[in-house]
VMD Tcl script that draws the C-alpha trace (Angstrom):
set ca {
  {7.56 12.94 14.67}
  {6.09 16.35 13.56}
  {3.08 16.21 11.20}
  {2.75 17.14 7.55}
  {0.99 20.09 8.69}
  {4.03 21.14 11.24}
  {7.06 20.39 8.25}
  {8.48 23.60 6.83}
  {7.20 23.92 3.05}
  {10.49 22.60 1.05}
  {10.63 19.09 3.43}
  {6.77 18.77 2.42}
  {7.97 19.64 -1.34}
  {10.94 16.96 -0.97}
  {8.52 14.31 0.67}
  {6.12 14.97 -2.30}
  {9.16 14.79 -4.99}
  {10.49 10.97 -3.68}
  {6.65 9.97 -3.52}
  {6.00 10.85 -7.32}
  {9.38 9.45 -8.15}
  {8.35 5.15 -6.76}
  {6.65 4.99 -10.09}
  {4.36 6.76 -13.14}
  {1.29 5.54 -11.54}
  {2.27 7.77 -7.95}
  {3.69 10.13 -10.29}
  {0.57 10.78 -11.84}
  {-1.73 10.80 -9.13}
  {0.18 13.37 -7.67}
  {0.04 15.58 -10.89}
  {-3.63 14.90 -11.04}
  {-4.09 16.03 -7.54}
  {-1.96 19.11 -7.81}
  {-4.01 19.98 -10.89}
  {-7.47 19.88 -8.80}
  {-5.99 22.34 -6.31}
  {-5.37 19.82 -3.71}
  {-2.61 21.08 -0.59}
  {0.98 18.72 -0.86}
  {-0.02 18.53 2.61}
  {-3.33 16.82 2.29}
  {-1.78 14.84 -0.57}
  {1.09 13.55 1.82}
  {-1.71 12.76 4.64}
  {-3.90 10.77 1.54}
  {-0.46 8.99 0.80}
  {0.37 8.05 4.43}
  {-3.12 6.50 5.18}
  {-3.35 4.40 2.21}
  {-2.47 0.96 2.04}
  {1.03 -0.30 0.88}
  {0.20 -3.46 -0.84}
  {4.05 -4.87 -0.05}
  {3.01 -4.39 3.80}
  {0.14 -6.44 3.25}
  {1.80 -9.27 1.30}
  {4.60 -9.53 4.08}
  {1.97 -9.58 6.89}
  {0.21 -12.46 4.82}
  {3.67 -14.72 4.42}
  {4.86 -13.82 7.24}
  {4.93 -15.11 11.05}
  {1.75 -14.19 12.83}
  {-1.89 -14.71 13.35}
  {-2.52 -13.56 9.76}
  {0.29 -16.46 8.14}
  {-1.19 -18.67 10.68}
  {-5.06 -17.67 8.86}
  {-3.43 -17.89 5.48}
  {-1.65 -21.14 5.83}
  {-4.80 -22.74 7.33}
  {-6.67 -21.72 4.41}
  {-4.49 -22.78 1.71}
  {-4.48 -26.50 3.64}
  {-7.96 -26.32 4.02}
  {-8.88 -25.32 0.47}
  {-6.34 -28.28 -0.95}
  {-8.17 -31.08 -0.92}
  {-11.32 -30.02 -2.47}
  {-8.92 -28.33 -5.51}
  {-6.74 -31.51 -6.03}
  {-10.29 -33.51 -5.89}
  {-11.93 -31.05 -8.23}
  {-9.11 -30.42 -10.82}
  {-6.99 -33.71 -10.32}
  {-9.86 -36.51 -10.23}
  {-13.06 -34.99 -12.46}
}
mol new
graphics top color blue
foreach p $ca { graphics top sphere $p radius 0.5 }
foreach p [lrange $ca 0 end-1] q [lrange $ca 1 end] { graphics top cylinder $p $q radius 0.2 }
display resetview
């Protein structure tokens, strides 16, 4: 896979395009960033670094040593919530 750097100029411009169109918020983060002068490049590196809060929520529920974590906690946190809320 070629980096943003190596992608002819219209594939960065199309890459750029479907990222502002997921929602207002990327939308106008985008704008904002285009206004301050900021490369679609270095936008589209900025955008592939950051964290995608779905990927984070499936690695949480899912199968794994991070479901295993979460799991644990939830059981180990449920006693001393029913205790505190159910039986004051």
């Amino acid at each position: 896979m070629r980096t943003t750097a190596q992608l002819p100029p219209w594939a960065v411009a199309e890459r750029l395009i479907a990222e502002a169109a997921k929602s207002p918020e990327h939308e106008a983060w985008i704008a904002r960033q285009l206004m301050a002068r900021r490369r679609p490049s270095e936008i589209l590196t900025d955008l592939s670094r950051a964290t995608d809060p779905a990927k984070v929520i499936a690695a949480i529920g899912g199968d794994g040593p991070a479901g295993l974590v979460f799991a644990c906690l939830i059981t180990f946190a449920t006693p001393f919530l029913a205790l505190g809320w159910l039986l004051p």
